[in-house]
Residue frames relative to the residue before (quaternion, step in Angstrom):
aa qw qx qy qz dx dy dz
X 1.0000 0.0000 0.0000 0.0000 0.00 0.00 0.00
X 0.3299 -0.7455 0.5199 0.2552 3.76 -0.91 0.97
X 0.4076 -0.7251 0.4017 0.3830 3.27 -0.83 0.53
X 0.3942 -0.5675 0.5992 0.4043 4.40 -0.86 0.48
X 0.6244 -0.3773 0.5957 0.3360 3.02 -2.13 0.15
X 0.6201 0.4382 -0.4185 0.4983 4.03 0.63 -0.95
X 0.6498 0.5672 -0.3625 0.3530 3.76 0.67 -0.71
X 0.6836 0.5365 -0.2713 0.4139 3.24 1.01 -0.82
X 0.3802 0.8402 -0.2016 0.3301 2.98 1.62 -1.52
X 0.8564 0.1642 0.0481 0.4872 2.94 -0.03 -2.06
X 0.3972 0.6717 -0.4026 0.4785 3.82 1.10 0.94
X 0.6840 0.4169 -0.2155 0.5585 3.09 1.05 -1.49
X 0.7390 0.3845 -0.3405 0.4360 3.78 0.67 -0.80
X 0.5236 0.5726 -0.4279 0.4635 3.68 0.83 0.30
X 0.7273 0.6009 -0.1453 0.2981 3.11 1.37 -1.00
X 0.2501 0.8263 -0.0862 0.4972 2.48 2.59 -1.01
X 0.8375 0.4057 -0.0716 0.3590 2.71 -0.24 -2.18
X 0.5980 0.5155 -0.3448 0.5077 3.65 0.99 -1.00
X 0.4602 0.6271 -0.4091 0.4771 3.68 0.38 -0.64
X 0.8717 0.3255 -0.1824 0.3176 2.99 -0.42 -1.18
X 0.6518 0.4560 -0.2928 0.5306 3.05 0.93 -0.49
X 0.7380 0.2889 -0.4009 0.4595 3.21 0.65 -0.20
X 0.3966 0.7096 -0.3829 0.4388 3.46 0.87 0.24
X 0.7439 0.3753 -0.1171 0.5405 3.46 0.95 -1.56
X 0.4922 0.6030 -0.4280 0.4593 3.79 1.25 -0.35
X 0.5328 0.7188 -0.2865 0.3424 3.56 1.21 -1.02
């Protein structure tokens, strides 16, 4: 399966999300 641009998309904003949270855990 190729990966979509929306696929990537919503990878990078998950990734995002994880940041932060680990950011605020700090």
């Amino acid at each position: 399966k190729f990966t979509s641009i929306e696929d990537i998309k919503n990878v990078k904003g998950v990734g995002e999300k994880l940041l932060v949270k680990i950011r605020e855990a700090k």
